[in-house]
PDB file with SEQRES, HELIX, SHEET and CRYST1 records, atoms N, CA, C and O in Angstrom:
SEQRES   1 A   54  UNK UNK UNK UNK UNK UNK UNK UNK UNK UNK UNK UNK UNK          
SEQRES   2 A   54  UNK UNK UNK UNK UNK UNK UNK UNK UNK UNK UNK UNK UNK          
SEQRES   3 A   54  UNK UNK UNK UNK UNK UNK UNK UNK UNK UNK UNK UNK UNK          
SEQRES   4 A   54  UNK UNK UNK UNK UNK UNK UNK UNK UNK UNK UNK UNK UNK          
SEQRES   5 A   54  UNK UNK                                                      
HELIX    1 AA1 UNK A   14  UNK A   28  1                                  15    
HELIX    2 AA2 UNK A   48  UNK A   52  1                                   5    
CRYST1    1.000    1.000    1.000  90.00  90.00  90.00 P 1           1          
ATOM      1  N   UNK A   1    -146.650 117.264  69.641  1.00  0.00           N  
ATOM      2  CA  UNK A   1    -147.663 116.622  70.482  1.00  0.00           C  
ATOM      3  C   UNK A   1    -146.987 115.598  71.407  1.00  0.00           C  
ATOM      4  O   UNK A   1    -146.282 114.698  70.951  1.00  0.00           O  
ATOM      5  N   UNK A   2    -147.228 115.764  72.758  1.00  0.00           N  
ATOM      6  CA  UNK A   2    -146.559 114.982  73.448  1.00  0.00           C  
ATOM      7  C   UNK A   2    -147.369 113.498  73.967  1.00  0.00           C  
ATOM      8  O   UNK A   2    -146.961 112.360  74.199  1.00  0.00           O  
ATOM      9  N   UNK A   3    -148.584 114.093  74.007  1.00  0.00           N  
ATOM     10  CA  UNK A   3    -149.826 112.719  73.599  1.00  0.00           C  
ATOM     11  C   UNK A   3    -149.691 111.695  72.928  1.00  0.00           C  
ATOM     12  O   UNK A   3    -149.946 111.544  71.734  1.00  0.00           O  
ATOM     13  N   UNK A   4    -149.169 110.737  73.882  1.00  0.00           N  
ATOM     14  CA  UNK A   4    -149.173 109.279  72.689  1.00  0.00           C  
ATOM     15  C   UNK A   4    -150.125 108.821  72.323  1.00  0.00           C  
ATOM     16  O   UNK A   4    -150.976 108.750  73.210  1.00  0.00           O  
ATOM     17  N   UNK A   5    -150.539 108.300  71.003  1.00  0.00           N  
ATOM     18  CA  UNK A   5    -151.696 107.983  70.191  1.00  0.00           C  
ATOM     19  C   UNK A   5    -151.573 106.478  70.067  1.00  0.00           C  
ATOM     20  O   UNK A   5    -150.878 105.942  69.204  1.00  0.00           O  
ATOM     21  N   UNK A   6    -152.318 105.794  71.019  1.00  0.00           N  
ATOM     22  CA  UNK A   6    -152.204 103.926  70.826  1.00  0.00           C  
ATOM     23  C   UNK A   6    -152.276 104.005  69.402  1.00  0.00           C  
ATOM     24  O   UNK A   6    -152.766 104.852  68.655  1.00  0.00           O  
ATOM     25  N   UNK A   7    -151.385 102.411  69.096  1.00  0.00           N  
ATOM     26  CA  UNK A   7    -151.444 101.899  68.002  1.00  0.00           C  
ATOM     27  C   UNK A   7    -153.073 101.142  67.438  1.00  0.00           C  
ATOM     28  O   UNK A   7    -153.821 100.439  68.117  1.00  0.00           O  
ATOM     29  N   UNK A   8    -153.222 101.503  66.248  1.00  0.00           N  
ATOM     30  CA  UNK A   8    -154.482 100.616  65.629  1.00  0.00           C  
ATOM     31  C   UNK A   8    -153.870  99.208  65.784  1.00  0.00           C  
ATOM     32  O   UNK A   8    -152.751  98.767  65.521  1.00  0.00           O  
ATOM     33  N   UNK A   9    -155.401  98.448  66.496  1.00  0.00           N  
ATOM     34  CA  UNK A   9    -155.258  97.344  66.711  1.00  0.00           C  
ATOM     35  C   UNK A   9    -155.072  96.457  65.815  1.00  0.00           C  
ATOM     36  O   UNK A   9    -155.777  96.492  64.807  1.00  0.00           O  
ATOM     37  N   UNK A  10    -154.171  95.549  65.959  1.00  0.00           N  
ATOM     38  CA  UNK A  10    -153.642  94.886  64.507  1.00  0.00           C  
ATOM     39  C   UNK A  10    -153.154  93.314  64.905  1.00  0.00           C  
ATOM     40  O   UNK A  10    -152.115  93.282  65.564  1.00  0.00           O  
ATOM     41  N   UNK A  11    -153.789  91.971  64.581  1.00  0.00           N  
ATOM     42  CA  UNK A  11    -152.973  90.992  65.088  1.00  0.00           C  
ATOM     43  C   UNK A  11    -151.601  90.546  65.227  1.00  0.00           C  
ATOM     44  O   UNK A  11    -150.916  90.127  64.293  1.00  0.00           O  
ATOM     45  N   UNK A  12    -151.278  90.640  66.281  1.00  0.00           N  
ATOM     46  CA  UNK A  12    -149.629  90.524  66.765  1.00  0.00           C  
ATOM     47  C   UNK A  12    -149.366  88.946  66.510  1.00  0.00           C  
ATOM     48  O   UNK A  12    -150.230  88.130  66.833  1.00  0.00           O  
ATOM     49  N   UNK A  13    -148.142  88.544  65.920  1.00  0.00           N  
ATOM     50  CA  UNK A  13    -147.691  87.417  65.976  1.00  0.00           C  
ATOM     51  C   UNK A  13    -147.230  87.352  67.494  1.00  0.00           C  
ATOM     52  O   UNK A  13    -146.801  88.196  68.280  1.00  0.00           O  
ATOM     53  N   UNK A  14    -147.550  85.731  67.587  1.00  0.00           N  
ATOM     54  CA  UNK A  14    -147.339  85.572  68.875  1.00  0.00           C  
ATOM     55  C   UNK A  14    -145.910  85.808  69.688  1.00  0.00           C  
ATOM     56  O   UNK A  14    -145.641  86.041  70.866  1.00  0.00           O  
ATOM     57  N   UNK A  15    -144.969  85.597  68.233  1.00  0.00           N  
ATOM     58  CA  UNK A  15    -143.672  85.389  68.735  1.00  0.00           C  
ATOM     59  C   UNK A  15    -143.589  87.224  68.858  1.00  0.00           C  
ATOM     60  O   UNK A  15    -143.258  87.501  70.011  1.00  0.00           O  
ATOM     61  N   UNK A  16    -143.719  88.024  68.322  1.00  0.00           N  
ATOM     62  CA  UNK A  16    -143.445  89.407  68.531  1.00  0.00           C  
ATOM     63  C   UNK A  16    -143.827  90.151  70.219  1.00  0.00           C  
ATOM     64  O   UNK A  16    -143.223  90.891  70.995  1.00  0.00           O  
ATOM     65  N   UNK A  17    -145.482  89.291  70.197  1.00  0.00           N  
ATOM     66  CA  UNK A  17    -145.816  89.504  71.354  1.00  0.00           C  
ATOM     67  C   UNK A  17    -145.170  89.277  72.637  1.00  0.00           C  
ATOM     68  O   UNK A  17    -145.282  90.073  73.570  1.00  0.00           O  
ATOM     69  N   UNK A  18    -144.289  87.869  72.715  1.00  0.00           N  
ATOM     70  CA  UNK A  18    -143.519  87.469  73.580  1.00  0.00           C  
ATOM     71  C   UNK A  18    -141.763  88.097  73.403  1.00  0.00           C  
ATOM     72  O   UNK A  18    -140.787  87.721  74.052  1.00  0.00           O  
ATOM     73  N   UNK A  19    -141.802  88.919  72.545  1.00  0.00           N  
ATOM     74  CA  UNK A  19    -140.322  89.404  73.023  1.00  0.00           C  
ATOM     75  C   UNK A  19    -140.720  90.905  73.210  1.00  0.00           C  
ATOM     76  O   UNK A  19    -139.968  91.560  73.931  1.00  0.00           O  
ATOM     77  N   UNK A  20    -141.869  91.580  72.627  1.00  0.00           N  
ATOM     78  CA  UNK A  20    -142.265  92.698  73.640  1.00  0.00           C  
ATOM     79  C   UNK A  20    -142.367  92.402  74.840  1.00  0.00           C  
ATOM     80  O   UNK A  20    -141.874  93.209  75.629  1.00  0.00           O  
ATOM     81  N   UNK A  21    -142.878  91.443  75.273  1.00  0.00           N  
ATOM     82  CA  UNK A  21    -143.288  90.955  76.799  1.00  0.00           C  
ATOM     83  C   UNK A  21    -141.858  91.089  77.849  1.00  0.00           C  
ATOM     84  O   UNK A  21    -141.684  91.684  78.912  1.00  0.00           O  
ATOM     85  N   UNK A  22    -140.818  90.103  76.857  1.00  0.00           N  
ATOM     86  CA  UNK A  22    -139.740  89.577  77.656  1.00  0.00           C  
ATOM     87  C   UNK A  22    -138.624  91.036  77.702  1.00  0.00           C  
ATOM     88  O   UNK A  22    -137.671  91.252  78.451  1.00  0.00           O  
ATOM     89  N   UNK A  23    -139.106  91.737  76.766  1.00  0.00           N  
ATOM     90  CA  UNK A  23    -138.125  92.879  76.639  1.00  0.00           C  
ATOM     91  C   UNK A  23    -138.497  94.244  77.977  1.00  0.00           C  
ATOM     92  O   UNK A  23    -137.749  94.934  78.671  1.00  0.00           O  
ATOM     93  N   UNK A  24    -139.945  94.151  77.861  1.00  0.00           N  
ATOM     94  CA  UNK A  24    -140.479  94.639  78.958  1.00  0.00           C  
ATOM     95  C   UNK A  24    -140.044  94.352  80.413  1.00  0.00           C  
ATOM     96  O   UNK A  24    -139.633  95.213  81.190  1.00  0.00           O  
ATOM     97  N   UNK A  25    -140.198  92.890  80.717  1.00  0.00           N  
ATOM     98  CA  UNK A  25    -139.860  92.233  81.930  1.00  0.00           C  
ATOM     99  C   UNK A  25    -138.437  92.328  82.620  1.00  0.00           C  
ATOM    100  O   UNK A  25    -138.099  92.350  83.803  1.00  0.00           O  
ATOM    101  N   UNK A  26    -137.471  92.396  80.987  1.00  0.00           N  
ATOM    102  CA  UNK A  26    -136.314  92.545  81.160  1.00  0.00           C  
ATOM    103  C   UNK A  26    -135.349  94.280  81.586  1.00  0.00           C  
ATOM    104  O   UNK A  26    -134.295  94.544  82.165  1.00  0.00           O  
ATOM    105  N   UNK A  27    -136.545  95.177  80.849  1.00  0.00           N  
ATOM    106  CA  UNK A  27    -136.360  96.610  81.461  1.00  0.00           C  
ATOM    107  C   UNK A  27    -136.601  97.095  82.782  1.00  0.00           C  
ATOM    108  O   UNK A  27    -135.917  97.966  83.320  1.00  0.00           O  
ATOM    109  N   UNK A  28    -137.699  96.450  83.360  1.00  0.00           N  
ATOM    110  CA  UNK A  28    -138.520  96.237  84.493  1.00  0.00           C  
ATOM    111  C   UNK A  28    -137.701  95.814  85.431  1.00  0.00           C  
ATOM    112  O   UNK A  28    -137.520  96.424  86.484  1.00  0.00           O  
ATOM    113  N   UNK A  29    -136.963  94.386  85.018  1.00  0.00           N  
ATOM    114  CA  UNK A  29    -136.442  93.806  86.059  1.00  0.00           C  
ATOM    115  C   UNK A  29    -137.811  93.191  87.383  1.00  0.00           C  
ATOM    116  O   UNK A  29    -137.965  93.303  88.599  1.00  0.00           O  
ATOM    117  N   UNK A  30    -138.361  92.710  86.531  1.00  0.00           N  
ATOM    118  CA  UNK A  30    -139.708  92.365  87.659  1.00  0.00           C  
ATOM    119  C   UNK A  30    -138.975  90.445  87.750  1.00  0.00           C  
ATOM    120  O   UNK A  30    -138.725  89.697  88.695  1.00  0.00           O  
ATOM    121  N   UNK A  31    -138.870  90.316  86.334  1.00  0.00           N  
ATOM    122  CA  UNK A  31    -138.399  88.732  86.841  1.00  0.00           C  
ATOM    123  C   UNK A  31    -136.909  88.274  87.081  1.00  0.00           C  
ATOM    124  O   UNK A  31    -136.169  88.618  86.160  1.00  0.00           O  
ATOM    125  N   UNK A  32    -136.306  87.594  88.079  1.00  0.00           N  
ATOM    126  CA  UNK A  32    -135.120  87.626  88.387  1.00  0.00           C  
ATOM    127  C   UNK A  32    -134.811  86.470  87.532  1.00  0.00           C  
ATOM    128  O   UNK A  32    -135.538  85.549  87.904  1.00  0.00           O  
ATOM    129  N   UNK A  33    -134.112  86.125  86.620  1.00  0.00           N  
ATOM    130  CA  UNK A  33    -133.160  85.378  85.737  1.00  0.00           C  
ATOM    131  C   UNK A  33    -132.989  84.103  86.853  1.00  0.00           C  
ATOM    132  O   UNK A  33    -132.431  84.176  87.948  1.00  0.00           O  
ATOM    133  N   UNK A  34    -133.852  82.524  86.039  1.00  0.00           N  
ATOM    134  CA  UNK A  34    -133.458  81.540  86.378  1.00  0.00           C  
ATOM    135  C   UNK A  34    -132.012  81.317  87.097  1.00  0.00           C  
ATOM    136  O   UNK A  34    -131.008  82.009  86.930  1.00  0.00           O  
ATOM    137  N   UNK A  35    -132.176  80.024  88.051  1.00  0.00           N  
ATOM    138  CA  UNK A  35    -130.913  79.878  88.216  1.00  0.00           C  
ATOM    139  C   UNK A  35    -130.174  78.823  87.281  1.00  0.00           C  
ATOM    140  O   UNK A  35    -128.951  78.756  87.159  1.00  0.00           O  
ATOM    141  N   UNK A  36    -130.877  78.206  86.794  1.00  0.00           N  
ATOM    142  CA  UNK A  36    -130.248  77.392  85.941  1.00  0.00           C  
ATOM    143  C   UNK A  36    -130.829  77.468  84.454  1.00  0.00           C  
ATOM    144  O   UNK A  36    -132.050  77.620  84.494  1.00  0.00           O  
ATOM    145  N   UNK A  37    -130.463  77.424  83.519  1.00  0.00           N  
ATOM    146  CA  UNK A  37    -131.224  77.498  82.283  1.00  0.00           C  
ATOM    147  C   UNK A  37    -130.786  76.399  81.552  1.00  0.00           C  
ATOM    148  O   UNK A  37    -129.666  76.056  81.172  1.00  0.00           O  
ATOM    149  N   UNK A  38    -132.227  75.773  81.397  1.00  0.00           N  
ATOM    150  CA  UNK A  38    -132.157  74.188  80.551  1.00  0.00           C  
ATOM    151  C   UNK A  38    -131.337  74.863  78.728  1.00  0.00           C  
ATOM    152  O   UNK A  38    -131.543  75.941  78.171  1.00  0.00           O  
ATOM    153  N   UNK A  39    -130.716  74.053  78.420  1.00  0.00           N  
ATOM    154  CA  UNK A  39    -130.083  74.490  77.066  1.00  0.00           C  
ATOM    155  C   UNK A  39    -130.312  72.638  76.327  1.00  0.00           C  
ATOM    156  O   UNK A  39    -130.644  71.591  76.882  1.00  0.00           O  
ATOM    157  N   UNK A  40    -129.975  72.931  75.007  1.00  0.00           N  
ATOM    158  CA  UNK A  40    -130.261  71.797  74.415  1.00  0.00           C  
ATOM    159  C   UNK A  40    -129.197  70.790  74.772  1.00  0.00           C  
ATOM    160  O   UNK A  40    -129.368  69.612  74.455  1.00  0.00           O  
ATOM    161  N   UNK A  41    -128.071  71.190  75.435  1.00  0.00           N  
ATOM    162  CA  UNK A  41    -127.114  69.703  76.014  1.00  0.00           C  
ATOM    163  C   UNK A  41    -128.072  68.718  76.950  1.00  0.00           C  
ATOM    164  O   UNK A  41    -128.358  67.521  76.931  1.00  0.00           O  
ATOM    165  N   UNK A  42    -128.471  70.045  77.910  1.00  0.00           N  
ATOM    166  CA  UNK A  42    -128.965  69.320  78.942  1.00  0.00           C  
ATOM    167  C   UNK A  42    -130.710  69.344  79.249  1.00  0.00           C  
ATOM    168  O   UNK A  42    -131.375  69.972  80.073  1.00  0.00           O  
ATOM    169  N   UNK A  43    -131.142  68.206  78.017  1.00  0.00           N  
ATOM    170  CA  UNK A  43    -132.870  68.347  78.063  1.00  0.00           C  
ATOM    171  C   UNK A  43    -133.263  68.118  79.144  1.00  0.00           C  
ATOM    172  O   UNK A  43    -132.509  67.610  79.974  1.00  0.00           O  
ATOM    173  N   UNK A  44    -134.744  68.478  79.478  1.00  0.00           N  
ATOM    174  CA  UNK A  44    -135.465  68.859  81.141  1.00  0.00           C  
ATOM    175  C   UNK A  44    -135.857  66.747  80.960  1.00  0.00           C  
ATOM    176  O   UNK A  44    -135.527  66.037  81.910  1.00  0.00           O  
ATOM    177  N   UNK A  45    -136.472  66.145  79.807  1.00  0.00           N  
ATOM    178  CA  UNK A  45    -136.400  65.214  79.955  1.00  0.00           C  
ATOM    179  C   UNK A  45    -136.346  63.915  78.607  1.00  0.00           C  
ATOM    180  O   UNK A  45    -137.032  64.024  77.591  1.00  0.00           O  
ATOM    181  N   UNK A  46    -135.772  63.197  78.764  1.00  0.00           N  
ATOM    182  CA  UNK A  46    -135.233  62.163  77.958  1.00  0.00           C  
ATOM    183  C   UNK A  46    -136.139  62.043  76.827  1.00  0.00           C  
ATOM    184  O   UNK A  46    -135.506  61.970  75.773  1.00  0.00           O  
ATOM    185  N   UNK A  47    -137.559  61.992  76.661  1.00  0.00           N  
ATOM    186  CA  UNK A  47    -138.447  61.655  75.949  1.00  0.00           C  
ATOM    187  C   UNK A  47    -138.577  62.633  74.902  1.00  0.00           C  
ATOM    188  O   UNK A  47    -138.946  62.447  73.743  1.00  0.00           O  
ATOM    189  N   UNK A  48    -138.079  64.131  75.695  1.00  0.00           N  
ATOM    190  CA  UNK A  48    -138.819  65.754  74.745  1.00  0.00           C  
ATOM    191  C   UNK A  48    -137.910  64.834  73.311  1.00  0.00           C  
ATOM    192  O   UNK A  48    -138.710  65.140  72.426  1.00  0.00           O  
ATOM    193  N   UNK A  49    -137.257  64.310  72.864  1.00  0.00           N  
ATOM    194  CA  UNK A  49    -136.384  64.018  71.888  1.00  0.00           C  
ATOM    195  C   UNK A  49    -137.230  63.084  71.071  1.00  0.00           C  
ATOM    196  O   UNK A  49    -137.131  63.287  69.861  1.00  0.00           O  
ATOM    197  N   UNK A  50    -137.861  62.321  71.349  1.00  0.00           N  
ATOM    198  CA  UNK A  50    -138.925  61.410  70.735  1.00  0.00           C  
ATOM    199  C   UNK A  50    -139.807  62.061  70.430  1.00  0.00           C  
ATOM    200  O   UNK A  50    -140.257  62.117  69.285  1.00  0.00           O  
ATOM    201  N   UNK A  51    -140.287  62.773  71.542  1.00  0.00           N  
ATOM    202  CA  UNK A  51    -141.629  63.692  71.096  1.00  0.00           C  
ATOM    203  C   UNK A  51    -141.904  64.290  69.527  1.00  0.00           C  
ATOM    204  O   UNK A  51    -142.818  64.289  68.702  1.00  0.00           O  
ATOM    205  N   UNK A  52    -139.944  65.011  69.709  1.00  0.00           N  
ATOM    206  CA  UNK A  52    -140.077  66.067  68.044  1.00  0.00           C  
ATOM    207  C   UNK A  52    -139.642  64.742  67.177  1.00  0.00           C  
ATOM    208  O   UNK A  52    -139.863  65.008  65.995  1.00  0.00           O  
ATOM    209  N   UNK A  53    -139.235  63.731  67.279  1.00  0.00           N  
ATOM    210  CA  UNK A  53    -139.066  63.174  66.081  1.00  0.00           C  
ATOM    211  C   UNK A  53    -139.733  61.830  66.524  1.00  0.00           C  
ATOM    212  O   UNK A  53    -139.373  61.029  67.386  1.00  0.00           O  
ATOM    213  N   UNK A  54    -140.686  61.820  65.777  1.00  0.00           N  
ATOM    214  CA  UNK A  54    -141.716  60.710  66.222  1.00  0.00           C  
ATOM    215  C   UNK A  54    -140.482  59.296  65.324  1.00  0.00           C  
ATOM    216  O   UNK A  54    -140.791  58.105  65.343  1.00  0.00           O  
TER     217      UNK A  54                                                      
END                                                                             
């Protein structure tokens, strides 16, 4: 059978959902790769560090 049969609907963890997404996007090539990518040396801002540790 060459008919694909959707999957029974089933709650997706969110995180699964977002690397189907990104894996998609990334086959696609629909989104072009930041030019810079924030990494944990260099936080977007001084505070995100307080935030997680109150």
């Amino acid at each position: 059978m060459s008919v694909e049969t959707p999957e029974p609907q089933q709650p997706v963890d969110p995180i699964v959902a977002y690397l189907r997404l990104l894996e998609k996007i990334t086959r696609e090539k629909i989104w072009p790769p930041p030019k810079k990518i924030p990494t944990e040396l260099e936080p977007e801002s001084e505070n995100s560090e307080d935030d997680e540790n109150p």
